[in-house]
C-alpha positions as CSV (number, residue, x, y, z in Angstrom):
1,X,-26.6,-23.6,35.6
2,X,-23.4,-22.4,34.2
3,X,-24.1,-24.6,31.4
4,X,-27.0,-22.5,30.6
5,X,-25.9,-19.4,31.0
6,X,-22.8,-20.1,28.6
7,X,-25.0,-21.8,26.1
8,X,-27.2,-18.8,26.1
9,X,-24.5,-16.3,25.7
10,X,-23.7,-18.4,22.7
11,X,-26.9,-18.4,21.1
12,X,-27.2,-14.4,21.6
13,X,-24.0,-14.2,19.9
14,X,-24.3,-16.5,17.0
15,X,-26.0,-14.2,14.9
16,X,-22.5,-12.7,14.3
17,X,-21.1,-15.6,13.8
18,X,-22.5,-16.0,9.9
19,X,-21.3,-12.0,9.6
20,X,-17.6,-12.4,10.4
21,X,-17.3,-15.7,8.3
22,X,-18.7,-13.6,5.2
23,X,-16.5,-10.8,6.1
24,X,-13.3,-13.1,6.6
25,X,-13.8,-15.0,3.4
26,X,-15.0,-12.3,1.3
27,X,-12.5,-9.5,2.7
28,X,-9.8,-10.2,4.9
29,X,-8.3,-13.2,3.1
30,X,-8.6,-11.7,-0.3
31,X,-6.7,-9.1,1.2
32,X,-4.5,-11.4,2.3
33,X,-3.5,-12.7,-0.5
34,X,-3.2,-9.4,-2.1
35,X,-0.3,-8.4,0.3
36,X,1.3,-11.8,0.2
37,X,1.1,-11.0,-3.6
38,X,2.7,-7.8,-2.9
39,X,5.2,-8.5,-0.2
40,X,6.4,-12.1,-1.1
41,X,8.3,-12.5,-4.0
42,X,8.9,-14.9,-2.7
43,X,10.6,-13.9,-0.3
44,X,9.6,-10.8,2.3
45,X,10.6,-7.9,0.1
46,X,9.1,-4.3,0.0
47,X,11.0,-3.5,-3.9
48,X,7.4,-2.9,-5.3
49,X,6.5,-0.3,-2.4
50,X,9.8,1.4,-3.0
51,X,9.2,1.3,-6.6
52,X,5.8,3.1,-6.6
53,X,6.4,5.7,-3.9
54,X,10.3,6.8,-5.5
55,X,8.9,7.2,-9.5
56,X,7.0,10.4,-9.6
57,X,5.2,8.9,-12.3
58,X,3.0,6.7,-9.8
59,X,3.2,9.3,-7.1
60,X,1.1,11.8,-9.8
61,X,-1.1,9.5,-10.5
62,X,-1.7,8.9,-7.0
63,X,-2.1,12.5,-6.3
64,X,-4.6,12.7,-9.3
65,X,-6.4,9.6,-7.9
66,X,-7.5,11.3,-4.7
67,X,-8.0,14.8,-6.1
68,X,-10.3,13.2,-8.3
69,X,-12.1,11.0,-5.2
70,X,-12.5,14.0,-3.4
71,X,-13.7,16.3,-6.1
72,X,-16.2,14.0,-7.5
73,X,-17.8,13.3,-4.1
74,X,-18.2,16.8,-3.3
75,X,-19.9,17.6,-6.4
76,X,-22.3,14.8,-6.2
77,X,-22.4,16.3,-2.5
78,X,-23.3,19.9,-3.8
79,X,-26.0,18.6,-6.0
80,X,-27.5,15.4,-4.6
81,X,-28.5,17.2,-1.3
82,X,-30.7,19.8,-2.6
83,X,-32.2,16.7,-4.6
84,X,-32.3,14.8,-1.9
85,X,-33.9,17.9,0.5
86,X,-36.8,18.6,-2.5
87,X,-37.9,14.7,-2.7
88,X,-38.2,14.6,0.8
89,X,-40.1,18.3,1.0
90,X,-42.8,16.8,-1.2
91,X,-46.1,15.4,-0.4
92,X,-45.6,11.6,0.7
93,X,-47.1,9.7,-2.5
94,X,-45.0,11.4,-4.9
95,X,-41.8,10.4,-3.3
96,X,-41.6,7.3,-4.3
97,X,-42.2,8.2,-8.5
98,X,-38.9,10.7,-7.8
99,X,-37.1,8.6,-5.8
100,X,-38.0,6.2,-8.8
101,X,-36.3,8.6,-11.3
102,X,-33.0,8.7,-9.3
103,X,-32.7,4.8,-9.2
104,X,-33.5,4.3,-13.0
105,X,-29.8,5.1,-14.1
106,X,-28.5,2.7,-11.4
107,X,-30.4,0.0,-12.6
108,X,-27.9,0.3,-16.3
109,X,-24.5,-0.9,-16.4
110,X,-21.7,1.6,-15.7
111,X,-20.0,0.6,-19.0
112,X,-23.8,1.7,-21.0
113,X,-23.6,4.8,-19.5
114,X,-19.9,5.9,-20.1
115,X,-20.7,4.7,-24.1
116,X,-23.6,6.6,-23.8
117,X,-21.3,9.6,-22.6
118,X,-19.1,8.9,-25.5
119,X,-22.6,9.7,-27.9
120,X,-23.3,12.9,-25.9
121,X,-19.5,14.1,-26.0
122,X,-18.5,13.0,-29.3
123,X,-17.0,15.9,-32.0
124,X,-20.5,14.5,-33.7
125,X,-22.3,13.9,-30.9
126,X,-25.6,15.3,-29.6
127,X,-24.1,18.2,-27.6
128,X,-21.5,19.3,-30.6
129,X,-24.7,18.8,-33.4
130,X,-26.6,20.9,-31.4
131,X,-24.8,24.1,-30.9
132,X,-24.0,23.5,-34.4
133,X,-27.6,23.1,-35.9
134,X,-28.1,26.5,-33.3
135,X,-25.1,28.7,-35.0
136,X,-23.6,29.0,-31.6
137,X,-20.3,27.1,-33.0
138,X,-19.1,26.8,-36.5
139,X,-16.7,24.0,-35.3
140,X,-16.9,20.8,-33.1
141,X,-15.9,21.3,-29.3
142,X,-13.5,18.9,-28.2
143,X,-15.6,17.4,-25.4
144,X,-14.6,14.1,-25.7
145,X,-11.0,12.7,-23.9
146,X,-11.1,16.0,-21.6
147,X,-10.9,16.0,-17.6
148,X,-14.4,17.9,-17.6
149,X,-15.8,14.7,-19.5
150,X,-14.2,12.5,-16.7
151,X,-15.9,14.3,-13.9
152,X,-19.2,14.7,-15.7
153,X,-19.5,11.0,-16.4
154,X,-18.5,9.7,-13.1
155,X,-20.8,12.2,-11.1
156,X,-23.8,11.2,-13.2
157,X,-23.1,7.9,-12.4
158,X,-22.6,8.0,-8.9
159,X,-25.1,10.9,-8.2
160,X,-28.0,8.6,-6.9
161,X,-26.1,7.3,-4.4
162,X,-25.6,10.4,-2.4
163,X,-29.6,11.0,-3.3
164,X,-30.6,8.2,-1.9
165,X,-28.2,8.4,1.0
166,X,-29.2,12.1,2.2
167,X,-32.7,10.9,1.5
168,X,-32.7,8.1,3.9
169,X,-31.6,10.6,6.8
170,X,-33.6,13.2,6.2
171,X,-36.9,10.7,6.4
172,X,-35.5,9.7,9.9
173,X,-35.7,13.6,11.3
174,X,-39.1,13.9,13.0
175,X,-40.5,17.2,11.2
176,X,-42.1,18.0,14.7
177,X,-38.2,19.4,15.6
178,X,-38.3,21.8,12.6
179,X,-41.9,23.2,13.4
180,X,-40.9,23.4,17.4
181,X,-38.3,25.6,16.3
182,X,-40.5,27.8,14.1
183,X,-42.6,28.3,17.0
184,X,-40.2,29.5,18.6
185,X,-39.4,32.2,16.2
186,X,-37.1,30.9,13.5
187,X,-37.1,31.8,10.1
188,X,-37.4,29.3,8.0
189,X,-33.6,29.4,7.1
190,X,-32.8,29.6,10.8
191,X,-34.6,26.7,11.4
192,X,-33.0,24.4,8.5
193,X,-29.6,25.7,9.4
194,X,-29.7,25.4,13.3
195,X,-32.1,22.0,13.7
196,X,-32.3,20.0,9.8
197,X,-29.0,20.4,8.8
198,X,-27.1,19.4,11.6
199,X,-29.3,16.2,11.9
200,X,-29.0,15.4,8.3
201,X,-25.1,15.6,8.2
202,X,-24.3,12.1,9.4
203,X,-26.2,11.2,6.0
204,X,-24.3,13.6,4.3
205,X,-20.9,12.3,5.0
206,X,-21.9,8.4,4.9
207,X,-22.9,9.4,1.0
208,X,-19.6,11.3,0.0
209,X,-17.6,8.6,2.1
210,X,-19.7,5.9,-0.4
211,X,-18.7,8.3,-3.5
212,X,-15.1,8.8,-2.5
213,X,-14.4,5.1,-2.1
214,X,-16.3,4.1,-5.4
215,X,-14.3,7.3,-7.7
216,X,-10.9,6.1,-5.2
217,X,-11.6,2.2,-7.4
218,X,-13.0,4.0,-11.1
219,X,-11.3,2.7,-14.1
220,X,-14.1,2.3,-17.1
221,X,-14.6,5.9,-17.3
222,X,-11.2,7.8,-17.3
223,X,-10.1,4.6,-19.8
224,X,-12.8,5.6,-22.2
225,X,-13.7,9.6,-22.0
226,X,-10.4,10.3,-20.1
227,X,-7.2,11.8,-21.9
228,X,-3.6,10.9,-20.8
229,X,-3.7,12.9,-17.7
230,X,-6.7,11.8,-16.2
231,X,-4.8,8.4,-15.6
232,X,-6.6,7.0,-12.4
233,X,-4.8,4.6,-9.7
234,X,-7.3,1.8,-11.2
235,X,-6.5,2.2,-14.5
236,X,-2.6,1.6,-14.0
237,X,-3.6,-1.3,-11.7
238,X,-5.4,-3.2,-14.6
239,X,-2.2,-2.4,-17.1
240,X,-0.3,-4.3,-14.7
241,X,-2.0,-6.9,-14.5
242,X,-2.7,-6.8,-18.4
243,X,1.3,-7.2,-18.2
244,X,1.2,-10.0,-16.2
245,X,2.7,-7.8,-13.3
246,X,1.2,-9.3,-10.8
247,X,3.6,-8.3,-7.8
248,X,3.2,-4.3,-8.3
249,X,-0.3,-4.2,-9.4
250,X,-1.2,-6.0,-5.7
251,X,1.2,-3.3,-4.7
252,X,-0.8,-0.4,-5.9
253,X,-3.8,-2.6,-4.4
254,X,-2.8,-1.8,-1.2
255,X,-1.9,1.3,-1.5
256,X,-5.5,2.5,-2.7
257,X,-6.6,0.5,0.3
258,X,-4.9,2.0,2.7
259,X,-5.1,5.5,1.7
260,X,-9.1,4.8,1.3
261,X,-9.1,3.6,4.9
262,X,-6.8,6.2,6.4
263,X,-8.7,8.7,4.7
264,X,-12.5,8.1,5.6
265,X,-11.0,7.4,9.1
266,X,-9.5,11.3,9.3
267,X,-12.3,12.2,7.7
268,X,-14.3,10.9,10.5
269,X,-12.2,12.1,13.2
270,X,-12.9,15.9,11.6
271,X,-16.3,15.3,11.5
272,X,-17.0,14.2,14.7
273,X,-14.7,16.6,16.6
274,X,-15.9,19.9,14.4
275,X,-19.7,18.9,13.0
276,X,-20.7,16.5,16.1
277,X,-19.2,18.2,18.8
278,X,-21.4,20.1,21.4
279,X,-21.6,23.5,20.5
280,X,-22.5,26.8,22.9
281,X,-25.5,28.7,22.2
């Protein structure tokens, strides 16, 4: 009888077992190695730590790193909400040609689109030959290698994402809630702000969490439409290693892992005890 009862606690948990070997072998020892990398050289020595967080150098870049994350998130936040809210106000059968529109960039390679970016931003590109050909300018904008560039590139890029994430909550909220509550006498806005909203936020902050760790890892497009002060953590990470430094680029590694994780954690904790919490009437 025990037999039994241990072999089928077993086979309810074995499902998990294929997970956490996929999560150890494609995570947690990679990681490992990074630190080991960072921390062993070869013996236990934090000199690459010290060396990033005492040269202000790094520290800006750092600094720059996460403004950047953060900013880039809540833009794509600001605008792929309202996207994400239309798509799912329209009738059912057009949802899917929309939804269809949003993915189509995805489906290109981030290094297309940034070249493509180049095209549009170029001193002879589209934008600059257009407001020329208008009379709007009688000289070339410099566009191009410009911290606007960076964040228009990398939003476009990772704009579907927070579509597709708002999207999926919002098709989860039964649309019975938001008609109960017009019943009941509230306007329309009253009703979006006090029922929909709230119930769409967890969908909300899983998106800008997915944006913030993706812009947190960015490299391609601050190397190629970027100018020298829109330097990214990732893009000093890849000199390094160009360099053959292998000890402080795995260094820096853990850094942006850490402060990603600590981050989305505080994040979180905000969330849940300000935008989750029961609140009186």
């Amino acid at each position: 009888m025990t037999g039994s009862l241990t072999a089928m606690r077993f086979s309810r948990r074995f499902p998990l077992v294929p997970a956490l070997v996929l999560v150890l072998a494609m995570f947690a020892v990679p990681v490992a190695f990074v630190f080991v990398e960072a921390a062993f050289a070869p013996e236990f020595s934090l000199a690459h730590f010290e060396r990033f967080f005492t040269r202000s150098v790094y520290l800006t870049v750092y600094w720059n790193t996460l403004f950047v994350s953060a900013t880039v998130a809540s833009i794509c936040l600001l605008i792929g909400y309202p996207m994400a809210l239309f798509i799912v106000s329209q009738p059912v059968r057009r949802r899917p040609l929309l939804l269809f529109l949003v993915l189509v960039p995805l489906w290109m390679s981030i290094l297309v689109r940034t070249y493509a970016w180049m095209v549009v931003l170029g001193r002879e590109g589209i934008v600059n030959s257009a407001l020329q050909w208008t009379g709007i300018i009688d000289q070339p904008l410099t566009l191009m290698f410009t911290t606007g560039s960076v964040y228009v590139a990398m939003v476009q890029i990772l704009l579907p994402i927070m579509v597709v994430t708002c999207y999926s909550a919002m098709t989860e909220i039964d649309p019975g809630l938001v008609r109960a509550a017009r019943v009941c006498g509230a306007s329309p806005f009253a009703a979006f702000r006090r029922v929909f909203l709230p119930l769409s936020l967890e969908g909300a902050l899983t998106g800008w969490s997915v944006i913030f760790i993706l812009s947190m890892g960015f490299f391609i497009v601050p190397a190629l439409v970027g100018g020298r002060r829109d330097v990214l953590l990732g893009n000093m990470i890849v000199n390094q290693i160009a360099q053959a430094n292998w000890g402080f680029a795995a260094a820096m590694a853990i850094v942006l892992l850490v402060s990603t994780v600590v981050l989305l954690a505080f994040v979180r904790l905000v969330a849940a005890r300000f935008l989750y919490s029961p609140r009186e009437a």
